[in-house]
Biotite code that builds the C-alpha atoms (Angstrom):
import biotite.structure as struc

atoms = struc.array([
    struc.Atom([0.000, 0.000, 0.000], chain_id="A", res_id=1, res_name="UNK", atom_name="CA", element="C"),
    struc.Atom([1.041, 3.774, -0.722], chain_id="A", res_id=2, res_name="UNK", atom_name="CA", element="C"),
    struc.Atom([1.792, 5.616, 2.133], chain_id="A", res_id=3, res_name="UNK", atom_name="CA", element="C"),
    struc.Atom([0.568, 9.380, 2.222], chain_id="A", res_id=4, res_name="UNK", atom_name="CA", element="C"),
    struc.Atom([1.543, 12.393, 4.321], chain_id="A", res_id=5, res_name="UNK", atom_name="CA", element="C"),
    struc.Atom([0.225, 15.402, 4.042], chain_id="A", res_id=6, res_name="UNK", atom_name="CA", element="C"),
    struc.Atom([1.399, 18.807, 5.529], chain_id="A", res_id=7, res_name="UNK", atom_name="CA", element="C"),
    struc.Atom([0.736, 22.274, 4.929], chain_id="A", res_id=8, res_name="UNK", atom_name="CA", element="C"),
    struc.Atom([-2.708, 23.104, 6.685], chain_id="A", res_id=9, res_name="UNK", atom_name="CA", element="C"),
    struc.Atom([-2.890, 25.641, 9.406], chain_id="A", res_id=10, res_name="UNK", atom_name="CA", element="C"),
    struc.Atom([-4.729, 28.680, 10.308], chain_id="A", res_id=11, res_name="UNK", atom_name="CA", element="C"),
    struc.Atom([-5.375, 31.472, 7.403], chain_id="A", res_id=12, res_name="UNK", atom_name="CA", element="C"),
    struc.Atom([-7.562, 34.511, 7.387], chain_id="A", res_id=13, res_name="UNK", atom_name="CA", element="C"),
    struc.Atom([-10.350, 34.769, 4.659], chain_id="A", res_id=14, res_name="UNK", atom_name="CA", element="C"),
    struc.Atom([-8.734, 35.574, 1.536], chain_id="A", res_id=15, res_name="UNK", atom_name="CA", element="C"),
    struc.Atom([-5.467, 33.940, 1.747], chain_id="A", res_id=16, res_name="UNK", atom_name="CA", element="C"),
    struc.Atom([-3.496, 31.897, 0.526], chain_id="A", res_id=17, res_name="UNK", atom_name="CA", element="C"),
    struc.Atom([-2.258, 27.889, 1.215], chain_id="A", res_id=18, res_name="UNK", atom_name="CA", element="C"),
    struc.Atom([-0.603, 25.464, -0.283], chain_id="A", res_id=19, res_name="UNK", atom_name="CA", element="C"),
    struc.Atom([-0.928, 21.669, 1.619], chain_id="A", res_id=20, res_name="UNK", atom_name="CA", element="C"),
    struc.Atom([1.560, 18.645, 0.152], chain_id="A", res_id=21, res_name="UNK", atom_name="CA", element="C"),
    struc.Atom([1.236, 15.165, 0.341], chain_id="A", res_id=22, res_name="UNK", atom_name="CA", element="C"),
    struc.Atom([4.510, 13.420, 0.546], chain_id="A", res_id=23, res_name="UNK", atom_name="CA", element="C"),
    struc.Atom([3.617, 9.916, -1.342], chain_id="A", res_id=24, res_name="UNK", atom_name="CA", element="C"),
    struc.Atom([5.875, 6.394, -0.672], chain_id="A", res_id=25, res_name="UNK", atom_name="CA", element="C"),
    struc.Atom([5.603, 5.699, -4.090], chain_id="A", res_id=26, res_name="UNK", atom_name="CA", element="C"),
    struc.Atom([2.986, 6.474, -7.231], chain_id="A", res_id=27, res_name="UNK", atom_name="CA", element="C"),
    struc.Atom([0.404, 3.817, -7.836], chain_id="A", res_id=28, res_name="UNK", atom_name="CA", element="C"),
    struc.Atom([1.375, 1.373, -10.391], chain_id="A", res_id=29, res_name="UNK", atom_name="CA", element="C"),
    struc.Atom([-0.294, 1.529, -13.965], chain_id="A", res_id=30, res_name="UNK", atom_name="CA", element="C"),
    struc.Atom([-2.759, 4.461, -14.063], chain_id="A", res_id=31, res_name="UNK", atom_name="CA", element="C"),
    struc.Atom([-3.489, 6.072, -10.940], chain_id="A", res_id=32, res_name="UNK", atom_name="CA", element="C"),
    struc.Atom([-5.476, 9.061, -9.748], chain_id="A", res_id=33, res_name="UNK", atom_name="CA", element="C"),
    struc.Atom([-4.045, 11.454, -6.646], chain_id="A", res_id=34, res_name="UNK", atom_name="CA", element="C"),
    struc.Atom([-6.203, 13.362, -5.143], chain_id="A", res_id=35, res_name="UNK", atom_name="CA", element="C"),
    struc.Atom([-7.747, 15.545, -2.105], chain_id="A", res_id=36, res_name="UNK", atom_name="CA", element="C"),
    struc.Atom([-10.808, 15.322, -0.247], chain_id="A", res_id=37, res_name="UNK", atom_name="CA", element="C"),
    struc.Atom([-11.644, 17.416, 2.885], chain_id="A", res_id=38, res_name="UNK", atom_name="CA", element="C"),
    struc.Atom([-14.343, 16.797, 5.693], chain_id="A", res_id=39, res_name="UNK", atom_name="CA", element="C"),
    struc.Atom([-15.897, 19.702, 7.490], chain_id="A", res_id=40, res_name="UNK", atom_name="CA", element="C"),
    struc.Atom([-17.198, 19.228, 11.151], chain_id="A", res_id=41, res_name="UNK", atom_name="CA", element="C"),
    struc.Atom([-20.261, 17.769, 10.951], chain_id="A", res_id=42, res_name="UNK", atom_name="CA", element="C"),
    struc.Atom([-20.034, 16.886, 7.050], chain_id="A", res_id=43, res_name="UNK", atom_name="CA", element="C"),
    struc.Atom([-19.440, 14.117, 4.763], chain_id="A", res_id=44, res_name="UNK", atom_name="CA", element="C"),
    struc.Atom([-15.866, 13.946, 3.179], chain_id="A", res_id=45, res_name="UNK", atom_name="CA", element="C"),
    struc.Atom([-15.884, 15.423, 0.045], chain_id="A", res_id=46, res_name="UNK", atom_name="CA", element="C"),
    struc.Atom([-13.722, 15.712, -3.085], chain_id="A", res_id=47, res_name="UNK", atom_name="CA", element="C"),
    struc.Atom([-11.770, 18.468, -3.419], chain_id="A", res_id=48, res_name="UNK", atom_name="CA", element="C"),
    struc.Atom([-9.763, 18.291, -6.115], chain_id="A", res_id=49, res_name="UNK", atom_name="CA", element="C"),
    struc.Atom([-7.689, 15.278, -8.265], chain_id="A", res_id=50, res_name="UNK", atom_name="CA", element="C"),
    struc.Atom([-5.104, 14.664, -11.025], chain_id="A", res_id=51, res_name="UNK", atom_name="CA", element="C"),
    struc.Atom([-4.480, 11.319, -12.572], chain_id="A", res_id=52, res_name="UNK", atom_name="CA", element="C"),
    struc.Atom([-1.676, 9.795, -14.002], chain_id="A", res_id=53, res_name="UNK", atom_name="CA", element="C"),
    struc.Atom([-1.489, 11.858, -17.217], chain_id="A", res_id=54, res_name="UNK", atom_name="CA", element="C"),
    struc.Atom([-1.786, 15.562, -15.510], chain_id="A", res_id=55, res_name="UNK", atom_name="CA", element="C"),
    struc.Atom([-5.455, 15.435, -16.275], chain_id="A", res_id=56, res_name="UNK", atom_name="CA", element="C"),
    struc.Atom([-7.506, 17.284, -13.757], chain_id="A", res_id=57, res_name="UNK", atom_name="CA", element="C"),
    struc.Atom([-10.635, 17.579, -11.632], chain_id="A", res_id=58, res_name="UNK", atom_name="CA", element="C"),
    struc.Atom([-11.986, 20.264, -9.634], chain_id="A", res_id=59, res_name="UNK", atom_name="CA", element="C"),
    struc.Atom([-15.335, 20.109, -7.193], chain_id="A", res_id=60, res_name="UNK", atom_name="CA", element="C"),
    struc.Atom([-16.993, 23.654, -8.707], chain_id="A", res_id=61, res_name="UNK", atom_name="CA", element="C"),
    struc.Atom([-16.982, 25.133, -5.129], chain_id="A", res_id=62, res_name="UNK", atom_name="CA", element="C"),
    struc.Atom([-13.292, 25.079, -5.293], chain_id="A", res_id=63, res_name="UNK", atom_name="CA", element="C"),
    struc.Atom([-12.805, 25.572, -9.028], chain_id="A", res_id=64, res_name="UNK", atom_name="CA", element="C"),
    struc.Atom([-10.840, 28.769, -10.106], chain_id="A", res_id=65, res_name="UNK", atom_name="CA", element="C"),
    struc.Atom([-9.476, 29.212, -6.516], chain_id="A", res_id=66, res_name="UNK", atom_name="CA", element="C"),
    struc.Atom([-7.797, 25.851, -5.846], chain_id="A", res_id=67, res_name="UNK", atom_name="CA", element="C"),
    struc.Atom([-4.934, 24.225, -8.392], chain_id="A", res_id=68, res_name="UNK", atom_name="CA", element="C"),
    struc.Atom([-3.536, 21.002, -7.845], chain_id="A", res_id=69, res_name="UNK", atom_name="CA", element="C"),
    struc.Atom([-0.169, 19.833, -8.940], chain_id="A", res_id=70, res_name="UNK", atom_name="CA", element="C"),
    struc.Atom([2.371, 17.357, -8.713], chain_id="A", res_id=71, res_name="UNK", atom_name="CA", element="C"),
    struc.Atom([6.116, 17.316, -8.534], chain_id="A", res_id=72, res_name="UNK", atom_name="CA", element="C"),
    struc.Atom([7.359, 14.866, -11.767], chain_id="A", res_id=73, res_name="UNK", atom_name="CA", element="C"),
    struc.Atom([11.088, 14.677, -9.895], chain_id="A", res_id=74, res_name="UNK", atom_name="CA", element="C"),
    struc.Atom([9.515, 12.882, -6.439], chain_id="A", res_id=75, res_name="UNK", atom_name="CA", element="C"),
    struc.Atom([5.637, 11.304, -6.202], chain_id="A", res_id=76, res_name="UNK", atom_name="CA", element="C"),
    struc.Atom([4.104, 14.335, -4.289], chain_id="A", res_id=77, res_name="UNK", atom_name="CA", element="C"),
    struc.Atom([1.378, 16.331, -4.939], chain_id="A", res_id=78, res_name="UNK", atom_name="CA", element="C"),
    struc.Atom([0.150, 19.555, -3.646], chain_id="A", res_id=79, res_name="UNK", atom_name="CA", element="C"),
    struc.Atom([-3.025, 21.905, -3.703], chain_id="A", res_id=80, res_name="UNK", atom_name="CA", element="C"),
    struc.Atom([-2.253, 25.656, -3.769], chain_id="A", res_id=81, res_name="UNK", atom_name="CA", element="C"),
    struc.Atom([-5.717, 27.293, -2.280], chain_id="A", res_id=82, res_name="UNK", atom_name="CA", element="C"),
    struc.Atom([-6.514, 30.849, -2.906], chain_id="A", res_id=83, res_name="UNK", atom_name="CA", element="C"),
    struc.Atom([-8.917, 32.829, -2.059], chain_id="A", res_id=84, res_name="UNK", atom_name="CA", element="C"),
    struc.Atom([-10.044, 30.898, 1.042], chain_id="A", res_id=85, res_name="UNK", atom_name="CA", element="C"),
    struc.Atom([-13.320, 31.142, 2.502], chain_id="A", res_id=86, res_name="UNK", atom_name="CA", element="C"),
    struc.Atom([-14.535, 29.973, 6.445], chain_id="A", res_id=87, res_name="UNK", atom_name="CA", element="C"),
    struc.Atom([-16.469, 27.027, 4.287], chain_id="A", res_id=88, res_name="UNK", atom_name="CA", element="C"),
    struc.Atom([-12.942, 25.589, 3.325], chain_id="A", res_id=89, res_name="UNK", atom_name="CA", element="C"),
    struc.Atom([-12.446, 25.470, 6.926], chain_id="A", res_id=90, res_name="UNK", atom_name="CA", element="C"),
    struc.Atom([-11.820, 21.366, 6.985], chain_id="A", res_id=91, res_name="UNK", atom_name="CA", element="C"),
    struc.Atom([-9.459, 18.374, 7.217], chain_id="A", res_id=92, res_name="UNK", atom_name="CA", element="C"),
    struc.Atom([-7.690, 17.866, 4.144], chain_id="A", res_id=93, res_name="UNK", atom_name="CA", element="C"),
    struc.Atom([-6.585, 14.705, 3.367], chain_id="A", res_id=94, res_name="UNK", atom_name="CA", element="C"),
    struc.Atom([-4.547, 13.094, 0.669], chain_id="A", res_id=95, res_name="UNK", atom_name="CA", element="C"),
    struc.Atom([-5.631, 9.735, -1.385], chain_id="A", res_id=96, res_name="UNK", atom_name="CA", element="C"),
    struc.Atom([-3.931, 7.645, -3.859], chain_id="A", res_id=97, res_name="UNK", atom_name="CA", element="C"),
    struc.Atom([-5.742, 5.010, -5.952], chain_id="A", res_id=98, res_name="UNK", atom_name="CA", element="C"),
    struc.Atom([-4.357, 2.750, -8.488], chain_id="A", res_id=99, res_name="UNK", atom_name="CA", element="C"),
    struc.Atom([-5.325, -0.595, -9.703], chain_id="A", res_id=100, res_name="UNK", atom_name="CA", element="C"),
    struc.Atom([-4.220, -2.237, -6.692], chain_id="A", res_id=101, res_name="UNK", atom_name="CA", element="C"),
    struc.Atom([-4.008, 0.637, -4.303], chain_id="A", res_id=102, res_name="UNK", atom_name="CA", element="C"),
    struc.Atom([-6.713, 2.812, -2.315], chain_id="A", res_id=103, res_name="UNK", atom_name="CA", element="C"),
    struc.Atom([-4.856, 4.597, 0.409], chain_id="A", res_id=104, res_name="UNK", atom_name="CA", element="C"),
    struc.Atom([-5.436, 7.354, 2.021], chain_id="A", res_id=105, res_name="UNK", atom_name="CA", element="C"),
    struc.Atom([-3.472, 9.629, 4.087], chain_id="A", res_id=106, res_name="UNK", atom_name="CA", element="C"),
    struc.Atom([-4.169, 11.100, 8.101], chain_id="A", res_id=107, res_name="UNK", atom_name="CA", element="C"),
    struc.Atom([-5.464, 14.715, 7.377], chain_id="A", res_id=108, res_name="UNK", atom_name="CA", element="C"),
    struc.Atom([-4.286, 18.041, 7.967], chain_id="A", res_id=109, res_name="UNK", atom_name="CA", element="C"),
    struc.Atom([-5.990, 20.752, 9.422], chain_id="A", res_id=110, res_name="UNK", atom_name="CA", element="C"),
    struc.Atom([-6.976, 24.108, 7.562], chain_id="A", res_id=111, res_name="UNK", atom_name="CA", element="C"),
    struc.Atom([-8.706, 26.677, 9.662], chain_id="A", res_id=112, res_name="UNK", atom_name="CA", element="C"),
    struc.Atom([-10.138, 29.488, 7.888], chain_id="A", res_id=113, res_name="UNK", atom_name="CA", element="C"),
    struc.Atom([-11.242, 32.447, 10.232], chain_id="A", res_id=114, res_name="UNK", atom_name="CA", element="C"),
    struc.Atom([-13.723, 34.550, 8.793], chain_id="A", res_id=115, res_name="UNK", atom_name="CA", element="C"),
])
């Protein structure tokens, strides 16, 4: 299994700016699809954002136009730069990888928003 770590969130004031990482063992094998989900107290997790194997890219619309992800091609880690930030992105972000043989995900970082 892939093993995730993600880093990055903390506490930002509306309107800034964050960029979170997630530090991956190793890419998925074959095709694979990285991505980032976040779960607000009291929600559901949710995507966020994702980017498969061949840089193509997905974007939940509440997030679209503020949030880019990206990968680094040198080392399997991928990051999501937020802008604009809003108290709803207030959530746990966490990192998943899935592959053909691989659903992992990894332990969440905090991003606080204060309005």
């Amino acid at each position: 299994q892939v093993q995730l770590v993600e880093s990055g969130g903390t506490l930002v004031e509306t309107g800034g700016s964050l960029t979170l990482s997630c530090q991956a063992s190793e890419y998925p094998s074959g095709f694979y699809v990285m991505a980032w989900y976040r779960q607000a107290p009291g929600k559901e997790r949710e995507h966020v954002a994702d980017i498969s194997k061949f840089g193509i890219t997905k974007y939940n619309p509440s997030v679209e136009g503020r949030f880019t992800i990206y990968r680094d091609n040198a080392r399997p880690t991928i990051f999501l730069q937020m802008d604009t930030l809003e108290p709803e992105d207030t959530a746990v972000y966490y990192c998943r990888a899935t592959g053909a043989t691989d659903d992992s995900w990894g332990q969440g970082t905090q991003v606080i928003v204060s309005s």
